[in-house]
C-alpha positions in Angstrom: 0.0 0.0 0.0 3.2 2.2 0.9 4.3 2.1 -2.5 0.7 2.9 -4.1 0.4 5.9 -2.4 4.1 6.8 -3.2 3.3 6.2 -6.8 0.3 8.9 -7.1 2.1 11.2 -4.6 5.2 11.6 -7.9 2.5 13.4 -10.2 1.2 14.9 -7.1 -2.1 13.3 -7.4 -4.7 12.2 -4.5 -5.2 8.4 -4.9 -9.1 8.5 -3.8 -10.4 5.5 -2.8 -9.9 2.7 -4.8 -7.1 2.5 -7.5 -9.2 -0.4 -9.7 -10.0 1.4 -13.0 -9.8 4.6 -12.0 -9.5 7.7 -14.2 -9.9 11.3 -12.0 -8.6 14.1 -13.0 -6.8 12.9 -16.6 -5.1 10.1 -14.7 -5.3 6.2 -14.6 -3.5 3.9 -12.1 -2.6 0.2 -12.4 -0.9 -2.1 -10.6 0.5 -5.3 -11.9 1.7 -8.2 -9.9 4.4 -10.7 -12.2 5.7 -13.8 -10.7 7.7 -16.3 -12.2 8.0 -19.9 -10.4 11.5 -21.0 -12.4 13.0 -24.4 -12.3 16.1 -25.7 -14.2 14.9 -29.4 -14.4 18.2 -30.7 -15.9 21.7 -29.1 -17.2 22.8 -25.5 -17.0 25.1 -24.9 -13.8 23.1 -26.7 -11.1 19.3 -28.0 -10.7 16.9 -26.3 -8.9 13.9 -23.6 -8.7 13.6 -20.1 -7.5 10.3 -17.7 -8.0 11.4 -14.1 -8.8 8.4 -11.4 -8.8 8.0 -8.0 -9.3 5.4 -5.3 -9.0 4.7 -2.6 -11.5 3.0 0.8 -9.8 1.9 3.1 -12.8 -0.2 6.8 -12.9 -0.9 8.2 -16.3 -2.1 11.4 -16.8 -3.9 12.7 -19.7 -4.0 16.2 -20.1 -7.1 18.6 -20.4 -8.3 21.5 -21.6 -7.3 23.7 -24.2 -3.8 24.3 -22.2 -2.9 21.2 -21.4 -5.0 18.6 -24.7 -1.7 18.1 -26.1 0.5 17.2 -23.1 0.2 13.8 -21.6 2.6 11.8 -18.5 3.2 8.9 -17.3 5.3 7.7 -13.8 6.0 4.1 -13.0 7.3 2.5 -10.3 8.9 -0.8 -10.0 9.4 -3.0 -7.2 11.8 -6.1 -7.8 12.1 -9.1 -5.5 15.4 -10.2 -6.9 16.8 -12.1 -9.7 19.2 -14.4 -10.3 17.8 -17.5 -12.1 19.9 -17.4 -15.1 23.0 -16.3 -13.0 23.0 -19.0 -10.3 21.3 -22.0 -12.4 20.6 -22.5 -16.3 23.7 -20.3 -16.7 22.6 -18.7 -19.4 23.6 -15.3 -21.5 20.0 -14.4 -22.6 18.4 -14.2 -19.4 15.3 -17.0 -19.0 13.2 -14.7 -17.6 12.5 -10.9 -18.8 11.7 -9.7 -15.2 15.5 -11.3 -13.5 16.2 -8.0 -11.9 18.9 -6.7 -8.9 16.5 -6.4 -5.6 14.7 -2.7 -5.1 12.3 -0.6 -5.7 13.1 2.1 -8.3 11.9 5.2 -10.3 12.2 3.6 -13.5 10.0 5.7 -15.7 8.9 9.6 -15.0 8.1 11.7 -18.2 6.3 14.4 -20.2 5.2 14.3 -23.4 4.1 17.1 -26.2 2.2 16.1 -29.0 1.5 18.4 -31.8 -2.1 19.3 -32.7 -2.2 17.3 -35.8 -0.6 14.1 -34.1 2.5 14.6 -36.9 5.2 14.7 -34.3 5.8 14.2 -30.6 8.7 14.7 -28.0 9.2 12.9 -24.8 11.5 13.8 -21.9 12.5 12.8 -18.6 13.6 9.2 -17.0 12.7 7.3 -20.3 12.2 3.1 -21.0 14.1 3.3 -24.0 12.4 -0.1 -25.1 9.0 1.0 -24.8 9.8 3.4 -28.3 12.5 1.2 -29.5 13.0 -2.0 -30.9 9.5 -2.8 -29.4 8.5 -6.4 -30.8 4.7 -6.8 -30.0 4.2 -10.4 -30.7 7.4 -11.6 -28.8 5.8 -9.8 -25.8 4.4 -12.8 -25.5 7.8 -14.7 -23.9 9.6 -15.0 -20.7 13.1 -15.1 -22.2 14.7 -11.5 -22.3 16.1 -11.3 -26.0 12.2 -11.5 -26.6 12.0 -8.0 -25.6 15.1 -6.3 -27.1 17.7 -8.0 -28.3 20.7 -8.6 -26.3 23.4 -7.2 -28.6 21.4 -4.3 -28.2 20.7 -4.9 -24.4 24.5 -5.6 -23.2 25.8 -2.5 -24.1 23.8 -0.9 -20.8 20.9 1.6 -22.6 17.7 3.0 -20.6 15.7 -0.3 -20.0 14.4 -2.6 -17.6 15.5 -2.4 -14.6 17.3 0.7 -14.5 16.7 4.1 -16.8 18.2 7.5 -17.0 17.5 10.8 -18.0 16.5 11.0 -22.3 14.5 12.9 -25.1 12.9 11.0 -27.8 11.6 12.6 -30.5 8.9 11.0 -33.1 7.8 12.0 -36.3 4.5 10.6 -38.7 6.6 11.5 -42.1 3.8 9.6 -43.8 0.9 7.3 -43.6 2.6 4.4 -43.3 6.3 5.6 -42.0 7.6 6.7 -38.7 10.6 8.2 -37.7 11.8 8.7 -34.0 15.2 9.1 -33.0 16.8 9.9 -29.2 19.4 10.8 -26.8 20.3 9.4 -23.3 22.6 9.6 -20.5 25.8 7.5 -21.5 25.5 5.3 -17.9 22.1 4.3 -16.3 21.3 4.1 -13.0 23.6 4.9 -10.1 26.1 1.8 -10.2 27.5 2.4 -7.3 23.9 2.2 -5.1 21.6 -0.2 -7.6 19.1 -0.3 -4.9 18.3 4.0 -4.8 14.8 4.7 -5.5 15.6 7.8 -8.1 19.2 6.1 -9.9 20.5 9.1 -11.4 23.9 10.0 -11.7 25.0 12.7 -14.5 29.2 12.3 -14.6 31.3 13.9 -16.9 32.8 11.1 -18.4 29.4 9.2 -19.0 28.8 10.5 -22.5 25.2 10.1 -24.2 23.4 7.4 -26.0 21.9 8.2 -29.1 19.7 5.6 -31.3 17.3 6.1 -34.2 14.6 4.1 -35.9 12.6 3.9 -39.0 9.3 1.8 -39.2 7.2 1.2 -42.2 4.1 -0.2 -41.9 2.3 -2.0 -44.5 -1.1 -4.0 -44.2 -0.3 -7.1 -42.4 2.6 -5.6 -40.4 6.0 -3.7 -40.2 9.6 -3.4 -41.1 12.0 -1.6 -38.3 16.0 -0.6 -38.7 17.6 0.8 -36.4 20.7 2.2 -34.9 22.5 3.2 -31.6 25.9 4.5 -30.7 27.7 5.7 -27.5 29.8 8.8 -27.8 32.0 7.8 -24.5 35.1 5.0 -25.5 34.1 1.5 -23.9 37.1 -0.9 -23.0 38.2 -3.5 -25.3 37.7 -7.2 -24.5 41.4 -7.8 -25.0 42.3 -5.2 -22.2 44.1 -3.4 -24.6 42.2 0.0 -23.3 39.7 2.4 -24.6 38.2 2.7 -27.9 35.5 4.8 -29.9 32.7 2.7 -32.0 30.6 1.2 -29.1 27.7 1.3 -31.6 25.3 -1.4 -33.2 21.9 -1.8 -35.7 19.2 -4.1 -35.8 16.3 -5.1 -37.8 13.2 -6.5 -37.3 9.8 -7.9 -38.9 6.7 -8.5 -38.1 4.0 -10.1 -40.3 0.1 -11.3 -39.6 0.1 -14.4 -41.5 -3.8 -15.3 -40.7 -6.5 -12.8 -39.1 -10.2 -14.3 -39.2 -11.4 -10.4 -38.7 -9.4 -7.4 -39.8 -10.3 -5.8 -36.6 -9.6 -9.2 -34.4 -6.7 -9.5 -31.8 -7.0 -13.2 -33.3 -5.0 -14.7 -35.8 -1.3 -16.0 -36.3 2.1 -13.8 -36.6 5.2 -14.0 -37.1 8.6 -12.3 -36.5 12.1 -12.3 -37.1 15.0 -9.7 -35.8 18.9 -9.6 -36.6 21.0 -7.5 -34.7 24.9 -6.7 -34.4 27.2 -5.3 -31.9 30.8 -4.1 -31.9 32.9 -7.4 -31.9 36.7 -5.6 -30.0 33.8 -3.9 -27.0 30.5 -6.3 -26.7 30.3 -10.2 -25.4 27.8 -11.0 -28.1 28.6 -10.0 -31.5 25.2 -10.9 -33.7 21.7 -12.2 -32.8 19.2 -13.8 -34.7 15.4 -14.6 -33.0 12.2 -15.0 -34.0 9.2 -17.1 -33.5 5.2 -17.4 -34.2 2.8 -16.7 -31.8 -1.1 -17.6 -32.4 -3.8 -15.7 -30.8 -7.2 -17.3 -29.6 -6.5 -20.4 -30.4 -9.1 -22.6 -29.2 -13.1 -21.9 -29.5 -14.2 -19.1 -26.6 -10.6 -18.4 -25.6 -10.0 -15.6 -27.5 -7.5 -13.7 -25.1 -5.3 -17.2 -24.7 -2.1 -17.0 -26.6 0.3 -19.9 -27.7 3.9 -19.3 -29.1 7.0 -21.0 -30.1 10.3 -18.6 -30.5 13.9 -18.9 -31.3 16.6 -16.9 -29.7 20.6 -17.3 -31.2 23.1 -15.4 -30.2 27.0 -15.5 -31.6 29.7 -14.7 -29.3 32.5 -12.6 -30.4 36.3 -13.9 -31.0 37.9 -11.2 -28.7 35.4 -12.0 -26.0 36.0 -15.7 -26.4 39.7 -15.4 -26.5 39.4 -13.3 -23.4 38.0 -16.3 -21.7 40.3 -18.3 -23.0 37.2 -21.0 -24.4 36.2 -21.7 -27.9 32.3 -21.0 -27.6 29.7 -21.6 -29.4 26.9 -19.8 -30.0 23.7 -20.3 -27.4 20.2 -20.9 -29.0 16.9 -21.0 -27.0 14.0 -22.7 -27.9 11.1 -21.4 -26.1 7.6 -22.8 -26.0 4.6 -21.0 -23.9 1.0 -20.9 -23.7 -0.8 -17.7 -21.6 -3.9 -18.9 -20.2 -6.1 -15.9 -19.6 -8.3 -16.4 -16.5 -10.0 -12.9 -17.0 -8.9 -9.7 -17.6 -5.9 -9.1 -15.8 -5.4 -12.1 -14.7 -3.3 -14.9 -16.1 -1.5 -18.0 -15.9 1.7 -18.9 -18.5 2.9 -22.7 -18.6 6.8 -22.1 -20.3 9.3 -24.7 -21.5 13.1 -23.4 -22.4 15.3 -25.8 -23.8 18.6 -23.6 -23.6 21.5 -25.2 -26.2 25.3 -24.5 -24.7 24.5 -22.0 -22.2 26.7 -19.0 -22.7 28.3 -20.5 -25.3 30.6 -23.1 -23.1 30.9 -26.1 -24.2 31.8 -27.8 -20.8 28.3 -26.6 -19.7 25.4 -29.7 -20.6 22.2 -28.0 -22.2 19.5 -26.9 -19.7 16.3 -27.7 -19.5 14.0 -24.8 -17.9 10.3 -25.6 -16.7 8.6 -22.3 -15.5 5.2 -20.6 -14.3 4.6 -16.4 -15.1 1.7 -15.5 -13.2 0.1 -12.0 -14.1 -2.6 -10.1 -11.7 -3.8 -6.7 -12.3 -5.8 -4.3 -11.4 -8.9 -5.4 -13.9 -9.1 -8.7 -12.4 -10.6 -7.0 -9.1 -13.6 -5.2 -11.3 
């Protein structure tokens, strides 16, 4: 309840009396409860099961009136267990689950946004979730496993994401009808590093630098294309040890295509996905990543908001990293296979088999086998 109330007081908002659907004022709370009941049933670094849960505390305000009808925020607050599945047991590089996360509770998202009057072009500052603009993958959502949610070429390198963020400004732009532009800058370092467990993580240095990515989306009838690019202007230290060096910098690309909808205006139907991405070989662990998957909406008769799935994750080790370890590894593929139950709106249960192939790439390590449970309960399952 502490952390409700803390969660309206950073928009400096009254909570009322119940948080369940409300809207007062321009502003909507929600609260989601994730837990994940994780066991590594064979392989990896050592058997064994661990739950790892989280709480999500959101306000979003809307604004109103004729000064305010373009101007819209939004504050979140997130409240982690602790982590340490993949670290302590499957072993793994990817990351099993998508909500393994250092113990706290954090800031992690506070910002305002100004669209124009004709919806053409927006800009978003403050503490920023850089994947909730970028590199967003709406039917891998689906998944536990991490690379699901950005790739971790991408993710490795440290940019504003789950579980810590940093101060950014996003800019988007509608150049036409079916393309988007949108392109932004961050703090070079997020979070506080030093104290991962402060509620507001900020720490501006002068050697930090900034992050800058950009991405184009074009959108067509049955889905999208996305490229895009980041770079860090601060040198990064080379895997060899042989110092600094400029060009800690990557791209990616990613599609997404409806391959059956029964009703144009259905959540129903199948889709399907694919993403490639590459980092810096001399400055990042993993040096390309290929994923993808299918995920089928409503698949049975009167379940319409079940979803099933089946995705790949690869990702390639680079040579410098590998000759740092002094091990010739191999590259680690997850297979992942899930099925969301949906009990009733905002509620849900999420059988999920991972079947993870030479887990971070050594080949001493025996392929694991990962049985797990997401449970999902939010505030629209207590209408």
């Amino acid at each position: 309840m502490r952390l409700s109330v803390l969660a309206c007081a950073l928009l400096s908002l009254g909570c009322g009396t119940s948080l369940a659907g409300v809207a007062s004022a321009g502003v909507e709370y929600d609260a989601v409860l994730t837990a994940d009941l994780l066991r590594n049933h064979s392989g990896g670094l050592r058997e064994g099961d661990r739950v790892i849960s989280n709480l999500d505390l959101s306000a979003a305000w809307q604004g109103e009136g004729e000064a305010f009808k373009n101007w819209d925020g939004f504050t979140y607050v997130l409240a982690d267990a602790g982590g340490g599945f993949s670290e302590f047991y499957s072993g793994d590089a990817q990351v099993v689950s998508n909500i393994d996360a250092p113990k706290g509770v954090r800031l992690f998202e506070a910002w305002l946004r100004r669209t124009s009057d004709d919806e053409r072009w927006s800009v978003t500052g403050g503490l920023i979730n850089l994947n909730g603009i970028f590199d967003v993958q709406e039917a891998g959502a689906l998944f536990l496993n991490a690379s699901h949610g950005i790739g971790p070429e991408y993710s490795q390198s440290g940019p504003s994401i789950f579980p810590f963020s940093t101060l950014g400004l996003v800019g988007e732009w509608q150049a036409s009808e079916t393309l988007r532009l949108r392109a932004g800058v961050f703090d070079g370092v997020t979070g506080d590093p030093a104290h991962q467990r402060s509620f507001i993580g900020v720490k501006l240095g002068d050697g930090d630098g900034a992050h800058w990515v950009a991405e184009a989306q074009q959108d067509f009838v049955r889905g999208y294309v996305k490229l895009g690019a980041w770079t860090y202007t601060a040198k990064a230290e080379h895997l060899d040890g042989k110092g600094l060096s400029d060009g800690n910098s990557g791209y990616y690309a990613q599609l997404q295509y409806d391959l059956y909808k029964p009703e144009a205006d259905s959540d129903r139907g199948v889709s399907g996905w694919v993403r490639l991405g590459k980092a810096n070989k001399d400055l990042q662990a993993i040096e390309t990543y290929a994923g993808g998957g299918l995920v089928w909406t409503g698949p049975l008769t009167g379940r319409e908001s079940d979803a099933m799935g089946f995705a790949v994750a690869h990702a390639d080790f680079s040579q410098p990293y590998a000759e740092a370890l002094g091990v010739n590894l191999k590259p680690e593929t997850i297979y992942e296979l899930s099925y969301r139950y949906a009990i009733k709106d905002g509620l849900s249960l999420q059988p999920d088999v991972q079947y993870i192939r030479h887990p971070a790439g050594d080949p001493q390590t025996d392929d694991a086998l990962v049985l797990g449970l997401r449970l999902r309960v939010g505030l629209a399952a207590f209408k």
